[in-house]
N, C-alpha and C positions, 0 to 999 in steps of 0.2 A: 185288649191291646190290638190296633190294628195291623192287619197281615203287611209285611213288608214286600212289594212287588220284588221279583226278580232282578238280578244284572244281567244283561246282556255281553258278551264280547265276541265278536267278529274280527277274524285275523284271516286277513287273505295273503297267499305268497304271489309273487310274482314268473312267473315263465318256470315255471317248475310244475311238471307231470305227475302221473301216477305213477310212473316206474322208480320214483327218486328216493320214494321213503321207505326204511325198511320193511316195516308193520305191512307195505304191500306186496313184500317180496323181491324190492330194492336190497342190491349188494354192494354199490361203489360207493355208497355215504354214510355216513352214519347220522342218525336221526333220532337219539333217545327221548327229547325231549316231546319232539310232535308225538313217537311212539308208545309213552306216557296215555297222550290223549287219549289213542286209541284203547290202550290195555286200562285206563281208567272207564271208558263211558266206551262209545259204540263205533267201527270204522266205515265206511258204506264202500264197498266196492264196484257200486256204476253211478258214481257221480260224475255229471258232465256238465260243460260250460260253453261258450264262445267259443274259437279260437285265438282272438286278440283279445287284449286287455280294456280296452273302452266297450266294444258291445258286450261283457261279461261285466263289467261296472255297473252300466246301466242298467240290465236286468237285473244285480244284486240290489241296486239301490233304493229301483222302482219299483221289484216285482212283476212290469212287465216286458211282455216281447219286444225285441227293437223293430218290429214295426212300426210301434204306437208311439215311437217318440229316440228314433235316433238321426242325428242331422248328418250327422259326421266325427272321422275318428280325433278324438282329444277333447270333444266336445260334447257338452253337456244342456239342454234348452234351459235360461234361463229361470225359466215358469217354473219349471220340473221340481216336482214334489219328491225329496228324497225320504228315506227313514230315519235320517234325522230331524227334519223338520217333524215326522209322524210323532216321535220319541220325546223330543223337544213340549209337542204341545200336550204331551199325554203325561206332564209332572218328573219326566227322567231327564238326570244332567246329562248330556249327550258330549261326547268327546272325537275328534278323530285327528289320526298322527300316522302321516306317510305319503305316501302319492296322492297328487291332488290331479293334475294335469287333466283337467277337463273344462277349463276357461278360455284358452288361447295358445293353440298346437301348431298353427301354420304360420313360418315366414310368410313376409310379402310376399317375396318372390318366387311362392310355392302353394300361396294361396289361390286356387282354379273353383275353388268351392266357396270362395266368399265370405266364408266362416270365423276370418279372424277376430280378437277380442269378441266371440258373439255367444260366447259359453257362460255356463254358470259360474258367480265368483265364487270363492270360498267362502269367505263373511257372509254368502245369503244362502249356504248351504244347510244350514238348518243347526249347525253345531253352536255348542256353547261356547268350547274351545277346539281352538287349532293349531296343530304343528305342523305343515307341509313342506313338500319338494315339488314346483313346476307350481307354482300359486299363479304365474302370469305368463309371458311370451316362450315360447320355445328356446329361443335365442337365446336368453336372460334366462334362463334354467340353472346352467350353473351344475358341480357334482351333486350325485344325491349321496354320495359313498363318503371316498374321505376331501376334508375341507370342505363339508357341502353348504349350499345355499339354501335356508331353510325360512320358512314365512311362517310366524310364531303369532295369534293371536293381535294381529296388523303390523310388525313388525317383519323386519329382517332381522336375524341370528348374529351377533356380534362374535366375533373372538371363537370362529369356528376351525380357525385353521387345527390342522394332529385330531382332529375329532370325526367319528363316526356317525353320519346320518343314521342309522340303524341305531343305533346306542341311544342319540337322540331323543328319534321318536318313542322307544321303549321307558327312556328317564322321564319323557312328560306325562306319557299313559299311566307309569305306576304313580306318581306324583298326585293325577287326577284319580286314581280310582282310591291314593291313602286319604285325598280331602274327602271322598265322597264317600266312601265306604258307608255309613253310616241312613242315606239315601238309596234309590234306585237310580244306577244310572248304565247308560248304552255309551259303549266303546268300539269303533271300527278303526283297524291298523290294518290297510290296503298295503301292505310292506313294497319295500323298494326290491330288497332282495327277492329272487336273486337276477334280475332283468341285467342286460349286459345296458356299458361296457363290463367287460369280466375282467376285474381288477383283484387285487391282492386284500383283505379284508385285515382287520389287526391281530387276528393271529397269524398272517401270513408272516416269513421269515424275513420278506422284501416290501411290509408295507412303510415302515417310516420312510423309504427312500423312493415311493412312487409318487409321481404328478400325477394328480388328474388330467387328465387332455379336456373334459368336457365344463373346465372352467375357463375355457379362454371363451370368447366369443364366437357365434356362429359363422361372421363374415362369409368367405365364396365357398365356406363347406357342406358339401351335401349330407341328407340327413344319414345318411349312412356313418360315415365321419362323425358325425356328433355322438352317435351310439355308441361307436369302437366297433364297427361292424367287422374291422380286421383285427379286431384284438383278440387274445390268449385262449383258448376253452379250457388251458389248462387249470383255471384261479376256479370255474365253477366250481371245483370239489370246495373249495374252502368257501366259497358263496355259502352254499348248502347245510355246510356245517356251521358255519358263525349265525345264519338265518335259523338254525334249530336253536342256538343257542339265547337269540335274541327272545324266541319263542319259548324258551325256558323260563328267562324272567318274569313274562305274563302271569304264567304258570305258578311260578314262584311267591310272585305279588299277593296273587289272587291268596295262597294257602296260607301264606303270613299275615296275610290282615284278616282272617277268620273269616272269609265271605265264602268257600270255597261248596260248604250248602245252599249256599243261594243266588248261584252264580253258571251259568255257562257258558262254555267256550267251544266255539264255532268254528273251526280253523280248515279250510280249502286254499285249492287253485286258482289263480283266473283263466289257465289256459297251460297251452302243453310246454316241455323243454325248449329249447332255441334247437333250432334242426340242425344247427352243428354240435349240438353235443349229444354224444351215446351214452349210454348207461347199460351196466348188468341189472338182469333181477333172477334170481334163483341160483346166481350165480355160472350160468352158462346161458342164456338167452339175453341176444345186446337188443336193447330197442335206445333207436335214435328218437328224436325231440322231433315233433311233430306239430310249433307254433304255426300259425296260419292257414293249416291244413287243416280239411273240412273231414278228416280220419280221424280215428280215436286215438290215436295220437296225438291231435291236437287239440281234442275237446273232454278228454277222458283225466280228470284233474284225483288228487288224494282229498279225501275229506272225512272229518272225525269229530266228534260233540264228546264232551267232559262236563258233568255236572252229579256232583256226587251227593248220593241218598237221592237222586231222582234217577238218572241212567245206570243202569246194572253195569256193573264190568266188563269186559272184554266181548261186548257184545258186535255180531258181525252182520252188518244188512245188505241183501243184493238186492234192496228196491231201488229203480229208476227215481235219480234226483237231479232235479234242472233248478241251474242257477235263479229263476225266478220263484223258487221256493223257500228261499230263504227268508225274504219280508216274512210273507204269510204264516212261516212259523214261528219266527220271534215273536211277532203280534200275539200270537196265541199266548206264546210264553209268558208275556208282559200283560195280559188281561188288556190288550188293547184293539176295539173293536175297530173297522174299518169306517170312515168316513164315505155313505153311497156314491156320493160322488167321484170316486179314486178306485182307477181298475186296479186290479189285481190277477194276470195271468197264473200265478205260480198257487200250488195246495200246502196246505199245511203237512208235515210231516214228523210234529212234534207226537201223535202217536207210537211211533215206531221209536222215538227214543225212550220215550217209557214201557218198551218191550210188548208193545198191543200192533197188533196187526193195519189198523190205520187204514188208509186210500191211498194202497202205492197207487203207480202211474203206469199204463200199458206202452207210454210211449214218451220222447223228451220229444221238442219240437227246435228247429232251427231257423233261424231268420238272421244268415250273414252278413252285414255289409258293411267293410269294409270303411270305402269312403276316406282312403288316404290318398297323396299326391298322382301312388303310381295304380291302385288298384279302384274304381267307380264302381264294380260290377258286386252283384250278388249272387249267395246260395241259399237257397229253401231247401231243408230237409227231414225228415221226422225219423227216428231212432227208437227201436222197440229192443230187448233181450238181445234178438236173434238178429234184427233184418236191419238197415239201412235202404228209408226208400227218400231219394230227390225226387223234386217237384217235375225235373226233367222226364221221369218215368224209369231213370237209371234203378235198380234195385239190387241188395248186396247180401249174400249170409253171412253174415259177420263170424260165426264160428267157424263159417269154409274158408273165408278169404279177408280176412279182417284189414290188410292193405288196401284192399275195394279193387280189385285188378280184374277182372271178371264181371261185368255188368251183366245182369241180368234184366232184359228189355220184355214187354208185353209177347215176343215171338216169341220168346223160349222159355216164358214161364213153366213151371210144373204145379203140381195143385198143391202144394203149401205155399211157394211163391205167389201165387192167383192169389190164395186166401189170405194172404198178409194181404198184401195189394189193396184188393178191395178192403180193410179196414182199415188201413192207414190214408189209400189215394183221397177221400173227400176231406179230410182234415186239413188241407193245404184252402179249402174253400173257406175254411171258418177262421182264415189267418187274414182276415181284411179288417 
């Protein structure tokens, strides 16, 4: 009988940190469902990302750094070879259902970078099927929450008013994975939740009677306004919790259709809280949200692998994991070899989830940029255990000063400073 390859599923959340979930020492949410994941298979406690959600895309999607291939934020190059076209050509039905927003992000009248319609579409994204939120203009986005605006396999979503985009994309994923089950196939849900505007989710007490604001049209409003950028932080908690519970169904899915040994689940961040909202973890230390910020607060995400009779239970890993290591391990996982021509920044780390020691990593490496209306500029940075060093020559001990308040410059090094320094400084030269 021949060996049935593996499933894959990838579930990424939205602006939500490490401090959110309980399993990391998170106290204002409750999170049983993702904390399942981790008390089933393995939880990693220094996974890190981007701080926005488009250069944390790209590097999940391509494996590599965004130096090698990011134009600007929303935006995805055309060419670009995702892991679903990799998935796709390598005999797996490939699915994906949730944010798309990487075709066309800038109004005209906001576009300085040229970049409009200049993205990758959805249909040439390598998927089989599709269920998106932001398939096309910014403008023409529409809610992703309730009543949202959803591009389904070339279509728009009819008869979506009282309905939940999050519910949505969850009813199409388990739909495609009860047709497929029987096949190998790769699932990514870039979730919506829980990215503001922060609205009332349907267990909230006041969601039948909320509008969306972000279904009217964008007209003379700035992009702040379309977000809800002065909306509520008080709905987050209910974000967090209905986004666990969406993350339960997967979950669910997966163990009802008997795939649950042959199956794993990949579930991270794309970047840190919204920096208006705090959180407890231990129940007396508050850390605020930390998105856009080049701190670990902003790039220090939760991430956890479930796959049972392969990953031992309740296992805990402090190795160094960078977003561009996620390709390189599914491939593994999938028995699918790399095509020579197709970089691959990121290392495999499916070792470590079978409990073997593996090729962690002495360092993550950074390459920010932004590249939205109000921000052109960038940061280079590299991130070991201890130290944070910028390309600037800025250098941080992150267990002395984890805020980064204290710069440590070439004057006042000491000799553990010096000797980071020297291992980290020429790694900035190999980033071209």
């Amino acid at each position: 009988m021949e060996k049935v390859k593996p499933n894959v599923i990838v579930i990424m959340s939205d602006d939500l940190g490490y401090e959110v979930i309980e399993s990391n020492g998170g106290t204002s949410y409750k999170t049983p469902n993702i904390d399942s994941i981790a008390k089933n298979g393995v939880r990693f406690e220094n996974a890190h990302v981007q701080p926005l959600c488009t250069p944390t895309r790209l590097q999940l999607m391509t494996g590599k750094y965004n130096f090698r291939n990011y134009i600007g934020f929303g935006t995805m190059a055309p060419k670009e070879k995702t892991f679903g076209h990799i998935f796709s050509k390598n005999g797996y039905k490939t699915c994906i259902a949730g944010k798309w927003q990487l075709y066309s992000y800038f109004p005209i009248d906001e576009d300085g970078l040229n970049l409009r319609s200049k993205g990758q579409k959805i249909e040439d994204s390598g998927f089989d099927e599709y269920c998106v939120w932001h398939a096309h203009h910014t403008e023409d986005k529409g809610s992703r929450y309730k009543d949202p605006v959803i591009f389904e396999n070339g279509n728009f979503l009819k008869e979506t008013d009282g309905k939940y985009g999050e519910d949505i994309f969850a009813d199409f994923i388990n739909n495609f994975i009860e047709e497929n089950k029987k096949e190998p196939f790769f699932v990514y849900f870039p979730m919506a939740l829980t990215h503001r505007p922060l609205e009332p989710t349907p267990d909230s007490e006041d969601f039948e009677d909320f509008e969306p604001p972000s279904n009217k049209t964008l007209g003379g409003r700035t992009f702040e306004e379309l977000e809800g950028w002065d909306d509520d932080p008080k709905y987050y908690k209910d974000m967090v919790e209905y986004h666990d519970k969406i993350v339960g169904k997967i979950i669910e899915k997966v163990k009802s259709a008997g795939i649950s040994e042959n199956t794993i689940i990949i579930y991270l961040g794309d970047n840190g809280t919204p920096i208006e909202v705090c959180s407890m973890m231990h129940k007396h230390t508050q850390v605020c949200g930390g998105k856009g910020l080049t701190n670990d607060r902003g790039t220090h995400v939760p991430m956890m692998c479930q796959w049972d009779g392969k990953i031992s239970k309740g296992m805990i890993s402090k190795d160094l994991i960078d977003s561009v290591d996620i390709l390189p391990t599914i491939l593994e996982i999938a028995e699918i070899k790399n095509d020579n021509d197709f970089i691959i920044d990121g290392r495999s780390f499916l070792p470590q989830l079978l409990g073997e020691k593996g090729n962690p990593r002495d360092w993550v490496f950074f390459h920010f940029e932004p590249m939205t209306p109000r921000n052109t500029t960038y940061s280079r940075f590299l991130r070991s255990k201890k130290w944070k060093l910028y390309e600037t020559g800025e250098m941080f001990d992150l267990d002395e000063d984890p805020e980064e308040k204290s710069p440590i410059t070439k004057k006042n090094d000491d000799a553990e400073s010096l000797s980071e320094r020297k291992k980290l400084e020429p790694i900035f030269s190999e980033m071209k």
